[in-house]
C-alpha positions as CSV (number, residue, x, y, z in Angstrom):
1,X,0.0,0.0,0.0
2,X,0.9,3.5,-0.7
3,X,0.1,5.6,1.7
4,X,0.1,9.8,1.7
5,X,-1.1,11.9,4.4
6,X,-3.5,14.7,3.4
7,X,-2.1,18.2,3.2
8,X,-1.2,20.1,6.6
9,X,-1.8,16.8,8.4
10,X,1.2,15.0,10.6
11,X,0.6,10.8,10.6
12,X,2.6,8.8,12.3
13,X,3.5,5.3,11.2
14,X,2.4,2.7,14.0
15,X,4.5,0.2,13.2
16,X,8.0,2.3,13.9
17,X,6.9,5.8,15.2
18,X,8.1,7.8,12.4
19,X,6.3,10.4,10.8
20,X,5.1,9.7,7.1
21,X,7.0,12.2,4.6
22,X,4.2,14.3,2.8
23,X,5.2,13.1,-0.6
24,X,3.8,9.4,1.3
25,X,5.6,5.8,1.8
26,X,4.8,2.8,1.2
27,X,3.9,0.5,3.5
28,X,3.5,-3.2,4.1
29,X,0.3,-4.6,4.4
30,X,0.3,-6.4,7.9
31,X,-1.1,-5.8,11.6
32,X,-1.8,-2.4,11.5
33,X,-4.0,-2.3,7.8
34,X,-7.2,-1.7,10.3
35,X,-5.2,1.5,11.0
36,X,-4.6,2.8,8.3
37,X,-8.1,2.3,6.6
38,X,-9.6,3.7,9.6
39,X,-7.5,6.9,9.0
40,X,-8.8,6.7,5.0
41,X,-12.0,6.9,6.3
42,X,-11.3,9.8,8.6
43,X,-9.7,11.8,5.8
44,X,-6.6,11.8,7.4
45,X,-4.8,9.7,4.5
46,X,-5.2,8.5,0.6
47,X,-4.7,4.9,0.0
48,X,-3.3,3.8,-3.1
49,X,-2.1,0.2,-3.7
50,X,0.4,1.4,-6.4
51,X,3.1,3.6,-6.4
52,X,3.4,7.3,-8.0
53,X,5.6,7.2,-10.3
54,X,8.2,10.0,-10.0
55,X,7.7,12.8,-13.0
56,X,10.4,13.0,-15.3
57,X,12.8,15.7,-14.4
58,X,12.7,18.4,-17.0
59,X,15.8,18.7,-18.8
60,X,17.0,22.5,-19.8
61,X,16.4,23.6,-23.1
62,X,19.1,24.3,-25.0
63,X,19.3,27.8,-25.4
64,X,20.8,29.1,-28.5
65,X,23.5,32.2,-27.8
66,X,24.0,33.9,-31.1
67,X,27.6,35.8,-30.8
68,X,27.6,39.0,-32.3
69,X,30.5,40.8,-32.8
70,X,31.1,44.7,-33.4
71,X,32.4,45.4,-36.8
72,X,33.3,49.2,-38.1
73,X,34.9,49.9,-34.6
């Protein structure tokens, strides 16, 4: 499961303690799954059983510097 926490909002993981990054994290289904759908159904968190993929980093355009050069000095 993919897990993100909704904006503004601070979750805690049960199963170590740690605070869930606000991009989300996946985590393995297991003991605490009642948790984390009870927190769905609060609004606290979105549920996804796939992970986002990561856009692709824009690469910089090329820009295309003309020199020009001073002639009749």
């Amino acid at each position: 499961m993919y897990i993100t926490p909704k904006a503004g909002l601070v979750v805690r993981n049960p199963a170590t303690g740690e605070i869930l990054p606000t991009t989300g994290a996946e985590i393995p289904p297991g003991p605490h799954k009642a948790y984390w759908l009870r927190r769905q159904l609060d609004g606290d968190v979105t549920i996804s059983m796939t992970v986002p993929t990561q856009p692709a980093q824009a690469q910089p355009a090329k820009s295309k510097t003309s020199s020009t050069t001073e002639e009749g000095n």
